[in-house]
ZADO-1210 file (C-alpha; in nm, 4 decimals, padded with zeros to 6 digits):
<atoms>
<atom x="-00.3324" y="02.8867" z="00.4659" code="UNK" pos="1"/>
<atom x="00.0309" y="02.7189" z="00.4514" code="UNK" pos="2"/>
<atom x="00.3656" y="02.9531" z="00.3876" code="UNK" pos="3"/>
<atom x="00.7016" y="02.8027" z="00.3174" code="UNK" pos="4"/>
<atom x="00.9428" y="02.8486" z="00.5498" code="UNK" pos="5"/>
<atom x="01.2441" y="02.7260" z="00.4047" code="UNK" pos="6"/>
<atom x="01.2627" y="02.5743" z="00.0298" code="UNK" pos="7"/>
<atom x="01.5078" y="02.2560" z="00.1217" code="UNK" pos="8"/>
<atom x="01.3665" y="01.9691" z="00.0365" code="UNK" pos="9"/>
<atom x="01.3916" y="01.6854" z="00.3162" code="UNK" pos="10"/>
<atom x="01.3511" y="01.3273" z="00.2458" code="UNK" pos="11"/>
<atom x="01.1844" y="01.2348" z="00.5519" code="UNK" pos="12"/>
<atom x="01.1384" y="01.5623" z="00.7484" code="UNK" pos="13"/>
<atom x="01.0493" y="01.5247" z="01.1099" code="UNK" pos="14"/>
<atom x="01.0961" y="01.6694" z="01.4648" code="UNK" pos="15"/>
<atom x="01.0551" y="02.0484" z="01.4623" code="UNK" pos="16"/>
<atom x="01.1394" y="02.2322" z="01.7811" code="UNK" pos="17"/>
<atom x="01.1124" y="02.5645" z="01.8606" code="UNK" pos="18"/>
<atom x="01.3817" y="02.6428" z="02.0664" code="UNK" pos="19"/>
<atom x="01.2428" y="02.9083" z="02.3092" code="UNK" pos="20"/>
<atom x="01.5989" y="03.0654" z="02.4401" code="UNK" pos="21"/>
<atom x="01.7640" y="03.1069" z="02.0637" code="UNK" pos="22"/>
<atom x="01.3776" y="03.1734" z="01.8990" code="UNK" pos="23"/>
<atom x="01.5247" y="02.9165" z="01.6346" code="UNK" pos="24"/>
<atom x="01.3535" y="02.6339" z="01.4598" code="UNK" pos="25"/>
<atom x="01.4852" y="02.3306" z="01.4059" code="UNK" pos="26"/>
<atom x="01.4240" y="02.0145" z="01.2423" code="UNK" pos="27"/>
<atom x="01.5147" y="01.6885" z="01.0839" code="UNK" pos="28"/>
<atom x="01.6001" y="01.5472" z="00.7214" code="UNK" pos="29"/>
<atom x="01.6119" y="01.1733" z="00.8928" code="UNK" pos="30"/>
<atom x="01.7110" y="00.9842" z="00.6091" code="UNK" pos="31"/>
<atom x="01.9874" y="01.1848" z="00.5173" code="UNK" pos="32"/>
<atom x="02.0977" y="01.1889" z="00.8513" code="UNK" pos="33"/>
<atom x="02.0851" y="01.6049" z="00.9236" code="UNK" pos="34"/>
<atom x="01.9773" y="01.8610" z="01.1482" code="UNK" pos="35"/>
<atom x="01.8290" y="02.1652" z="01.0233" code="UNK" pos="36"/>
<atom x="01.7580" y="02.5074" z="01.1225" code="UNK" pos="37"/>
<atom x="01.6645" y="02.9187" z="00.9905" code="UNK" pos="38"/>
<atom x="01.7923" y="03.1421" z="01.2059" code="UNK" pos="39"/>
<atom x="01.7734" y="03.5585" z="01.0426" code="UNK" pos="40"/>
<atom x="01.6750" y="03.4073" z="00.6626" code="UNK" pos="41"/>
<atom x="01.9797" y="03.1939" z="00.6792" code="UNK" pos="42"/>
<atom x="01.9407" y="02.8337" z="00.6159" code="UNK" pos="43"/>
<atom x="02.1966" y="02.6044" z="00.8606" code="UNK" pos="44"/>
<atom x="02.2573" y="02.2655" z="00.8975" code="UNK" pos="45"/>
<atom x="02.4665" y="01.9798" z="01.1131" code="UNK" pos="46"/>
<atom x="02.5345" y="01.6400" z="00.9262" code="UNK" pos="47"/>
<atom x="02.6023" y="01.3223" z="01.1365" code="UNK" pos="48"/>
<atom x="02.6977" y="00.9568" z="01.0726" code="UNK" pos="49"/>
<atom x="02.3750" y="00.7793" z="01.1623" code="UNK" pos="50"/>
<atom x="01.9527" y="00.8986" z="01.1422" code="UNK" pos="51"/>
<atom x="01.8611" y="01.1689" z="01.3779" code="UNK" pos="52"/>
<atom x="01.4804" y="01.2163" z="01.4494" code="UNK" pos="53"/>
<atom x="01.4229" y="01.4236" z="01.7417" code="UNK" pos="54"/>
<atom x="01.5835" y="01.6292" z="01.9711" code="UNK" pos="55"/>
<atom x="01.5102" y="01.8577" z="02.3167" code="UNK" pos="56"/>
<atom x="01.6559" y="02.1462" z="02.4515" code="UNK" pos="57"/>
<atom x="01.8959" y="02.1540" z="02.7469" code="UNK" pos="58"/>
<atom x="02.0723" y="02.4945" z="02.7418" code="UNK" pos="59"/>
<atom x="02.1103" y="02.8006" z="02.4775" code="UNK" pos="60"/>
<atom x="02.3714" y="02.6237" z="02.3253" code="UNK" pos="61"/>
<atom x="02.2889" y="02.2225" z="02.4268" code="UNK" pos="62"/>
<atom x="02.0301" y="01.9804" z="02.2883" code="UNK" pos="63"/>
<atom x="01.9340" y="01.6329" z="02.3475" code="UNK" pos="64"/>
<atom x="01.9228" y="01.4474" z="02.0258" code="UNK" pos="65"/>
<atom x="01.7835" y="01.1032" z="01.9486" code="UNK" pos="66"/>
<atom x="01.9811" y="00.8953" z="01.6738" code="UNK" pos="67"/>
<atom x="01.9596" y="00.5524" z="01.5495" code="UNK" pos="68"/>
<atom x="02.2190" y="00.4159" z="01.8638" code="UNK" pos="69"/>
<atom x="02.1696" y="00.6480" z="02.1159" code="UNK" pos="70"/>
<atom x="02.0760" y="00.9726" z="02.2800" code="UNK" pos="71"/>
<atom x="02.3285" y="01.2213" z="02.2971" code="UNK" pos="72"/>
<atom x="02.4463" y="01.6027" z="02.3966" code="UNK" pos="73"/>
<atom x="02.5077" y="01.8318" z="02.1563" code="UNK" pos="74"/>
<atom x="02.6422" y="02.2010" z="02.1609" code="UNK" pos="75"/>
<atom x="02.5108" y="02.4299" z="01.8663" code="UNK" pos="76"/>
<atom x="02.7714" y="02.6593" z="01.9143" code="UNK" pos="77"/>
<atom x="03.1367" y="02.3701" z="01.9038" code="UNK" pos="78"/>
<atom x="02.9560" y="02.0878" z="01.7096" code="UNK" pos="79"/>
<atom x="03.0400" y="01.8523" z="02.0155" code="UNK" pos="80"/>
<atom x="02.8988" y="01.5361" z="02.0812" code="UNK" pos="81"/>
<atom x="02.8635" y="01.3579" z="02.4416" code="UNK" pos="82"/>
<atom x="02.7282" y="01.0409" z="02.4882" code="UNK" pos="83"/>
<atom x="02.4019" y="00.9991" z="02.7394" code="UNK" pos="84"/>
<atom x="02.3232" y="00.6564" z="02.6574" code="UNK" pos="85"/>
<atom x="02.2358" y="00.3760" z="02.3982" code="UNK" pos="86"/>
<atom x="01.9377" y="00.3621" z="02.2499" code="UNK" pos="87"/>
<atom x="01.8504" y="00.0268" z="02.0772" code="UNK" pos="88"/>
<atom x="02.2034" y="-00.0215" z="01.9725" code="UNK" pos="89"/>
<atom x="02.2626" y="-00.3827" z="01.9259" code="UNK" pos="90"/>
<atom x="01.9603" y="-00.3515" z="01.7022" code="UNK" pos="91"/>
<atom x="02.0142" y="-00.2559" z="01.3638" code="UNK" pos="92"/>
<atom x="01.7260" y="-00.3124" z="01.2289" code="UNK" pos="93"/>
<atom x="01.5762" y="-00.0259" z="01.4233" code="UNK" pos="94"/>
<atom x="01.5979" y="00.3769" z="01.4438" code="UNK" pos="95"/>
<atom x="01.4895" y="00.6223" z="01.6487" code="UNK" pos="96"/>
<atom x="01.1670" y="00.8564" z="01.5134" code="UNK" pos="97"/>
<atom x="00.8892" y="01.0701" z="01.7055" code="UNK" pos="98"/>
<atom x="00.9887" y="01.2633" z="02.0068" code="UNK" pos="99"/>
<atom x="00.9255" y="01.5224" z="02.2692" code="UNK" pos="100"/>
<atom x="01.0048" y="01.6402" z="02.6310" code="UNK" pos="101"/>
<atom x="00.7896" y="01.6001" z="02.8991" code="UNK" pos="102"/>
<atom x="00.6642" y="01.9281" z="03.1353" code="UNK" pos="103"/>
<atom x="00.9198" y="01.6790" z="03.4518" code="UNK" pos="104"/>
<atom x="01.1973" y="01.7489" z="03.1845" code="UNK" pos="105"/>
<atom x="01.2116" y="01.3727" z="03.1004" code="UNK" pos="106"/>
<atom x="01.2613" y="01.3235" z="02.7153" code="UNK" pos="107"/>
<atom x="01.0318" y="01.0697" z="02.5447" code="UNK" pos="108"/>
<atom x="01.1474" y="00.9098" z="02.1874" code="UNK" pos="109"/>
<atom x="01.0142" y="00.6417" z="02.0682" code="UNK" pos="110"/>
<atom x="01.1972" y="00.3905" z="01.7834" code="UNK" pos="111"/>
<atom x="01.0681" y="00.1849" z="01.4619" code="UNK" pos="112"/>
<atom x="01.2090" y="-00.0601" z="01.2427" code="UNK" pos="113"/>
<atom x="01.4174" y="00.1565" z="00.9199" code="UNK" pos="114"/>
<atom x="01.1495" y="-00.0179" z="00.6938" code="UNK" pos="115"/>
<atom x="00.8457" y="-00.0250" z="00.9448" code="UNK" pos="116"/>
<atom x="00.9279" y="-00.3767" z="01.0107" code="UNK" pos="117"/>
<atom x="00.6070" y="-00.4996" z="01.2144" code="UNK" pos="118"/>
<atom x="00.6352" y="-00.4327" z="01.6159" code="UNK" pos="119"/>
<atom x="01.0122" y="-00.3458" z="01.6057" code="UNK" pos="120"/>
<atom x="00.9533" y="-00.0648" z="01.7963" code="UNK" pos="121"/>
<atom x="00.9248" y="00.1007" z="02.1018" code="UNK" pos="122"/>
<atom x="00.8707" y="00.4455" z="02.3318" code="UNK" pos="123"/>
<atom x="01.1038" y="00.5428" z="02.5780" code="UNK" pos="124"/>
<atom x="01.1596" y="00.7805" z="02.8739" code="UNK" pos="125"/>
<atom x="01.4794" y="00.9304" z="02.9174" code="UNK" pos="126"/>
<atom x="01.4870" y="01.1010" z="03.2791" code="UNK" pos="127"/>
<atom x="01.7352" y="01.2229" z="03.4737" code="UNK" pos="128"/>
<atom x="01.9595" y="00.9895" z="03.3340" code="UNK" pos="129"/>
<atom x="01.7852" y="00.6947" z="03.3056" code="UNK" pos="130"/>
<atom x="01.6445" y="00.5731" z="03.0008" code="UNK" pos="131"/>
<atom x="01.3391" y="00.3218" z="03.0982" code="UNK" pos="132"/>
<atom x="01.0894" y="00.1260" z="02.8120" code="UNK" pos="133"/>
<atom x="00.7260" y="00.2758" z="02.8530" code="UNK" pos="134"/>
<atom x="00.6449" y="00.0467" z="02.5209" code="UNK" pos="135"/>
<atom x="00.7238" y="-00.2190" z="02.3234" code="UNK" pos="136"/>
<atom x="00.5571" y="-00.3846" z="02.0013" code="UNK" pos="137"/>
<atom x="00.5323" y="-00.0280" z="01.8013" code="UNK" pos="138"/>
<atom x="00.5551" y="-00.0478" z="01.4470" code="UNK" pos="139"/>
<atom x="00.5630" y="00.3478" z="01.3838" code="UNK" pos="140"/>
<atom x="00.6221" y="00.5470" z="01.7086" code="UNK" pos="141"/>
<atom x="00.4439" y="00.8883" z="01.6642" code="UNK" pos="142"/>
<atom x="00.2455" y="01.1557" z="01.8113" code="UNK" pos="143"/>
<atom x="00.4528" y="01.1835" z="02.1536" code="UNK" pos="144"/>
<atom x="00.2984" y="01.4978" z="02.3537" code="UNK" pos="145"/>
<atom x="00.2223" y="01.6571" z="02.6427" code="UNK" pos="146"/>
<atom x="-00.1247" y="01.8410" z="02.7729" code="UNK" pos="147"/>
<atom x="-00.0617" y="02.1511" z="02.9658" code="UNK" pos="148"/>
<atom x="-00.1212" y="02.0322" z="03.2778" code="UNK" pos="149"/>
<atom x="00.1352" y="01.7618" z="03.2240" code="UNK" pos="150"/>
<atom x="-00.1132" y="01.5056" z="03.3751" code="UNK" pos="151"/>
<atom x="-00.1477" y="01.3236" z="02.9945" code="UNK" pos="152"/>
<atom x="00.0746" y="01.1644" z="02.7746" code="UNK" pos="153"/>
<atom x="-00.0192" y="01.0995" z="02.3996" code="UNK" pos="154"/>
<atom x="00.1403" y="00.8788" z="02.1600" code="UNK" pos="155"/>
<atom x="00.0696" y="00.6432" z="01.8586" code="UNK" pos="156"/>
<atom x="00.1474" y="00.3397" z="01.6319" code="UNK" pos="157"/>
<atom x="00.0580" y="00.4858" z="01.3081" code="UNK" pos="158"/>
<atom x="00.0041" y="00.1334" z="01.1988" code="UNK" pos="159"/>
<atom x="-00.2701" y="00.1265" z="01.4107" code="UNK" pos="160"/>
<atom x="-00.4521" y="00.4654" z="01.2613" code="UNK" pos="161"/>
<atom x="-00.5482" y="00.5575" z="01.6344" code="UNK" pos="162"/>
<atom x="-00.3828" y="00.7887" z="01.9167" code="UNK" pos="163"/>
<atom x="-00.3370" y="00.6538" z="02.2773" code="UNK" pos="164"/>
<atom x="-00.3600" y="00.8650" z="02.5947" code="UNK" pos="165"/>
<atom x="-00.2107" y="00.7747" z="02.9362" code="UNK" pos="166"/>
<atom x="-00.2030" y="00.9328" z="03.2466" code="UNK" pos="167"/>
<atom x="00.1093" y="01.0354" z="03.4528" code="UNK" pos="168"/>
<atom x="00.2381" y="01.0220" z="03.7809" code="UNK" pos="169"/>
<atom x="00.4042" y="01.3325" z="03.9780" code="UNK" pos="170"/>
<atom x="00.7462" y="01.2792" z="03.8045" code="UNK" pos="171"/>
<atom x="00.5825" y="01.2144" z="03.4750" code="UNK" pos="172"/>
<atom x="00.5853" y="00.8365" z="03.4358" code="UNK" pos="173"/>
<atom x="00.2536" y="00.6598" z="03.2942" code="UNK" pos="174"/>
<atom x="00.0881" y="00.5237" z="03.5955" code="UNK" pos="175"/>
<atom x="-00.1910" y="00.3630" z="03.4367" code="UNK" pos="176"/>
<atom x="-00.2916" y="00.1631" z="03.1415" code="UNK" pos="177"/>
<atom x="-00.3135" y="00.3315" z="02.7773" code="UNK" pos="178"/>
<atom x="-00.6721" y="00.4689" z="02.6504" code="UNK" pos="179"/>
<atom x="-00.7821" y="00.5691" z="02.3408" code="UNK" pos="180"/>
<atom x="-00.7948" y="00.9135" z="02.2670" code="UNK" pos="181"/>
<atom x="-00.8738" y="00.9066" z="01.8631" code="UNK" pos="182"/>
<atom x="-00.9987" y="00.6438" z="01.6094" code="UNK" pos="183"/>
<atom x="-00.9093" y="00.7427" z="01.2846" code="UNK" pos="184"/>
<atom x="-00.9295" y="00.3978" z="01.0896" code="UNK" pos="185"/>
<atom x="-01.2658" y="00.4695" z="00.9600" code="UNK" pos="186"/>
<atom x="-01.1176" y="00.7554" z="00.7576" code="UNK" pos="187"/>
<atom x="-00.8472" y="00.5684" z="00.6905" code="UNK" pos="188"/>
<atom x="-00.5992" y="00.8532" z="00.8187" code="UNK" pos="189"/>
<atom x="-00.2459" y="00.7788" z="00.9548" code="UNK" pos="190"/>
<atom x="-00.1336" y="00.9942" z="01.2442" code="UNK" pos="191"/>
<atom x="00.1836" y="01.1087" z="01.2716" code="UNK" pos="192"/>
<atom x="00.3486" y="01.3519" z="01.4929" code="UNK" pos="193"/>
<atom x="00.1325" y="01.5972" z="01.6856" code="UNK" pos="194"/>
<atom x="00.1727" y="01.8594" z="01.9559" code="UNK" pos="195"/>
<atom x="-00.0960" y="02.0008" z="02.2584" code="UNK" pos="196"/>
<atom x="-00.2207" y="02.3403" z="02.2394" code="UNK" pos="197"/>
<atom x="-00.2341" y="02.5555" z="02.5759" code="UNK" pos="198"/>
<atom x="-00.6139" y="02.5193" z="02.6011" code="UNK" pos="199"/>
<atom x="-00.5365" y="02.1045" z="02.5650" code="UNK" pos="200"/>
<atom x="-00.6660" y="02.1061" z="02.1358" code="UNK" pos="201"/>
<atom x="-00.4183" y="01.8140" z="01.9919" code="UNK" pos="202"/>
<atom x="-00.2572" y="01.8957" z="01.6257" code="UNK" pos="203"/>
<atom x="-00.1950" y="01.6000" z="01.4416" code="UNK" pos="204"/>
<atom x="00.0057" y="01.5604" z="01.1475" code="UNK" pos="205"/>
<atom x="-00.1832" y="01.3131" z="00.9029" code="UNK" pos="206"/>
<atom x="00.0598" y="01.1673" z="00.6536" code="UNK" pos="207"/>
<atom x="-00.0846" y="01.1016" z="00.2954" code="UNK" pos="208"/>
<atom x="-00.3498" y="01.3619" z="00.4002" code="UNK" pos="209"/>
<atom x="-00.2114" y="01.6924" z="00.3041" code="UNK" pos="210"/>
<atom x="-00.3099" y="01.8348" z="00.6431" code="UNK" pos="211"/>
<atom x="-00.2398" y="01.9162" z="01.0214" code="UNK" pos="212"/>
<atom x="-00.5766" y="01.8483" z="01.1933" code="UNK" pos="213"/>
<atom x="-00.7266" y="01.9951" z="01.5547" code="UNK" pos="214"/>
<atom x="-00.8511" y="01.7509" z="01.7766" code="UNK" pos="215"/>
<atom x="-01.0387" y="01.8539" z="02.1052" code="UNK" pos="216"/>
<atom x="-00.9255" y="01.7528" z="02.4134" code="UNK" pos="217"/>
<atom x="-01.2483" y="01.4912" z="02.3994" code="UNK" pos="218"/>
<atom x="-01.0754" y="01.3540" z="02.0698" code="UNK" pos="219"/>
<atom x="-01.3692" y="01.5317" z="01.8280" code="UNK" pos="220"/>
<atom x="-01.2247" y="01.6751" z="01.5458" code="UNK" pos="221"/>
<atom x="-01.2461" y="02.0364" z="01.5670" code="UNK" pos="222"/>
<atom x="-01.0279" y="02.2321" z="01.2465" code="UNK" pos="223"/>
<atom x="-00.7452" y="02.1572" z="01.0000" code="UNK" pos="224"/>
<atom x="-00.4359" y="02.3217" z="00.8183" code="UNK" pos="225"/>
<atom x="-00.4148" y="02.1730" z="00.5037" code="UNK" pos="226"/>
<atom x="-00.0476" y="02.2026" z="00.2892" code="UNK" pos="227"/>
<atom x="00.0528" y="02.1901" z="-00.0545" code="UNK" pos="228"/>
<atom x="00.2702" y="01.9062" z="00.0575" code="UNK" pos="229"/>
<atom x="00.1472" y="01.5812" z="00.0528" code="UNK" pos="230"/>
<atom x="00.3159" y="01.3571" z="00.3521" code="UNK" pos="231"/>
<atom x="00.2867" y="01.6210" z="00.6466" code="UNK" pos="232"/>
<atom x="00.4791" y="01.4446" z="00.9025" code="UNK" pos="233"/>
<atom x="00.4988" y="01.6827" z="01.2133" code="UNK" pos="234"/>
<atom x="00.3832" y="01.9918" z="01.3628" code="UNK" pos="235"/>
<atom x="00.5615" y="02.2541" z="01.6167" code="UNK" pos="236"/>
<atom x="00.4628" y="02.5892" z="01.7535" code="UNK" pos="237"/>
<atom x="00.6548" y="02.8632" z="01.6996" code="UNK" pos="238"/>
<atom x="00.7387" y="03.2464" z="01.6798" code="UNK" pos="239"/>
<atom x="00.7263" y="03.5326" z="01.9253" code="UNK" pos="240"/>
<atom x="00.4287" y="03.4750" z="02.0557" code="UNK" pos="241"/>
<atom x="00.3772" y="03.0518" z="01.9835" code="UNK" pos="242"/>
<atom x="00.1134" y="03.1158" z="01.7558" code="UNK" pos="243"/>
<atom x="00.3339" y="03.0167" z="01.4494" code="UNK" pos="244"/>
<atom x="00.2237" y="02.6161" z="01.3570" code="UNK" pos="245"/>
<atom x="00.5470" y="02.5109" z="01.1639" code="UNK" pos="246"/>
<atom x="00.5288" y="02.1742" z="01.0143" code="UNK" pos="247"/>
<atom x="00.7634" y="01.9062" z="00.8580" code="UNK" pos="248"/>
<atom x="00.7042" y="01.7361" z="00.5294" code="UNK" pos="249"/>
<atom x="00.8914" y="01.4723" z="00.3218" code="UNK" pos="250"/>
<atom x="00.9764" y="01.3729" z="-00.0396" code="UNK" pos="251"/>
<atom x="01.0422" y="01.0248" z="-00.0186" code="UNK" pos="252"/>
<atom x="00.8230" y="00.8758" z="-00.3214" code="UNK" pos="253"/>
<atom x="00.7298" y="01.1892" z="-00.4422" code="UNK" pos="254"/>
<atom x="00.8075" y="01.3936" z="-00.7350" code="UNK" pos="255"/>
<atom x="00.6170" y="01.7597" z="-00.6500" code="UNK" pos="256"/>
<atom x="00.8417" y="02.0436" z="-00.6235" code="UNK" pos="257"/>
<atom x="00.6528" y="02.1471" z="-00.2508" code="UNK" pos="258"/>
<atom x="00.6784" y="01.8454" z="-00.0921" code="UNK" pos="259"/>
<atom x="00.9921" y="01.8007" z="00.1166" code="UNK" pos="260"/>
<atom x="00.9537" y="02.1660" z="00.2409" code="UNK" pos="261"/>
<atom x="00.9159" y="02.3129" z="00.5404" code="UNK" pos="262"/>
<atom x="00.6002" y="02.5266" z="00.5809" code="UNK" pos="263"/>
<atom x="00.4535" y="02.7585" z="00.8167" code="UNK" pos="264"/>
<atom x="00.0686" y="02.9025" z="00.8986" code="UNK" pos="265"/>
<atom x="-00.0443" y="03.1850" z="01.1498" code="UNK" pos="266"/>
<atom x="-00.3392" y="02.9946" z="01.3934" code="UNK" pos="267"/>
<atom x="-00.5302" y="03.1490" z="01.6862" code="UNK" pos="268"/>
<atom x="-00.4292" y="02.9288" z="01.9059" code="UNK" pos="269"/>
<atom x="-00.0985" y="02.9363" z="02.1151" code="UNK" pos="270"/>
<atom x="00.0943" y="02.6346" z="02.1605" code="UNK" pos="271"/>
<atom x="00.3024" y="02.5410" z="02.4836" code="UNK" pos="272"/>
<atom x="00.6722" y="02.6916" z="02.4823" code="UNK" pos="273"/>
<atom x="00.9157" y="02.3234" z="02.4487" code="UNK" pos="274"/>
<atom x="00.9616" y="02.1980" z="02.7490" code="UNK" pos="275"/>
<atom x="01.3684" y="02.2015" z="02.8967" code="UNK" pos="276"/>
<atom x="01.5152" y="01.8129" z="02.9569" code="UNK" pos="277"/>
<atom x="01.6468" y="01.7553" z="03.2746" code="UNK" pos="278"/>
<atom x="01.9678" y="01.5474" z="03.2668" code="UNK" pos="279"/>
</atoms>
């Protein structure tokens, strides 16, 4: 059973983090370019000049967030801004979407055309200050995460209604050719962003579908969350002890007075504590 957690209503609301040194959540309103957050029953939020998707966390007071140009620092506490690098910027066709760090502290975010244009996008690894191109030909870059033993990568085209898995190398670059960890085209289900358990269970965020479903670490569906909100777009755990499952919806095309909100449900499982980006 789904709570709300905060009443805004977001657009396209995506990329919830749980930031494990402030205990904060915070997410995305993409499309009207804003960062989000509750902190104490208080609603916040940071507006900037382009779309911001994702973000990871550096410090107490520094994340790493992903915009429609580039990847850059920013301090919660002064509101500053510090360039890391470009991201797709001589495109403007494209934007940045899904992301997540990595257990090596490398930042993954991958990119998709502002209207889904057809392969427009790509995934990315930003490392130690290096920003290398794990994946071109995307149309909708989603489901970016981790297992616990930080040996697996997941991602998605949503296009493609199917989740890939690759293996990773001792600094956490794919060293091996894409597999598939989750056909869902025969349910006609479009996965969005997900997140990895700590006993490896993958929670996927199924747009159109009203739900947040478990996946074994075989790819067998196991359980679901479902929400009054129709276009769940992301899931993050949460809370004291990360057994909070927040998740992201959005509004776009929709008229319901849920969707757009931010919800939360209590789960048995506990999800991995964010990982810190190394710069």
């Amino acid at each position: 059973m789904s709570n709300v957690f905060d009443e805004r209503r977001c657009v396209l609301g995506e990329g919830p983090l749980w930031h494990p040194e402030r205990q904060q959540l915070f997410w995305f309103d993409i499309l009207s370019k804003k960062m989000m957050t509750r902190e104490n029953g208080s609603a916040g939020s940071w507006e900037f000049d382009e779309y911001v998707s994702a973000a990871g966390w550096v410090s107490k007071s520094e994340m790493v967030i992903a915009s429609a140009s580039q990847i850059f620092l920013f301090n919660l506490d002064t509101g500053a801004k510090t360039k890391l690098c470009d991201l797709e910027a001589d495109d403007p066709v494209t934007r940045s979407n899904d992301g997540r760090a990595d257990p090596k502290g490398g930042f993954w975010i991958g990119t998709m055309g502002i209207n889904a244009e057809q392969g427009k996008g790509s995934i990315y690894r930003f490392y130690k200050g290096e920003l290398r191109r794990l994946y071109s030909g995307i149309t909708i870059s989603n489901a970016i995460c981790f297992s616990p033993d930080g040996q697996t990568a997941c991602f998605a085209d949503t296009a493609t209604q199917s989740i890939q898995q690759v293996t990773l190398d001792a600094e956490g670059w794919p060293n091996g050719t894409p597999t598939l960890f989750a056909d869902f085209s025969n349910e006609d289900l479009n996965p969005d962003g997900a997140v990895i358990d700590t006993e490896g269970y993958l929670w996927n965020a199924q747009w159109g579908a009203n739900r947040v479903a478990r996946y074994a670490p075989n790819g067998d569906f196991v359980d679901e969350i479902s929400f009054t909100a129709r276009q769940v777009s992301c899931p993050a755990f949460g809370g004291a002890d990360l057994g909070t499952l927040f998740a992201t919806t959005a509004a776009e095309g929709l008229d319901g007075n849920f969707e757009g909100k931010t919800y939360f449900a209590q789960t048995s499982a506990v999800g991995q504590p964010e990982n810190r980006v190394i710069l």
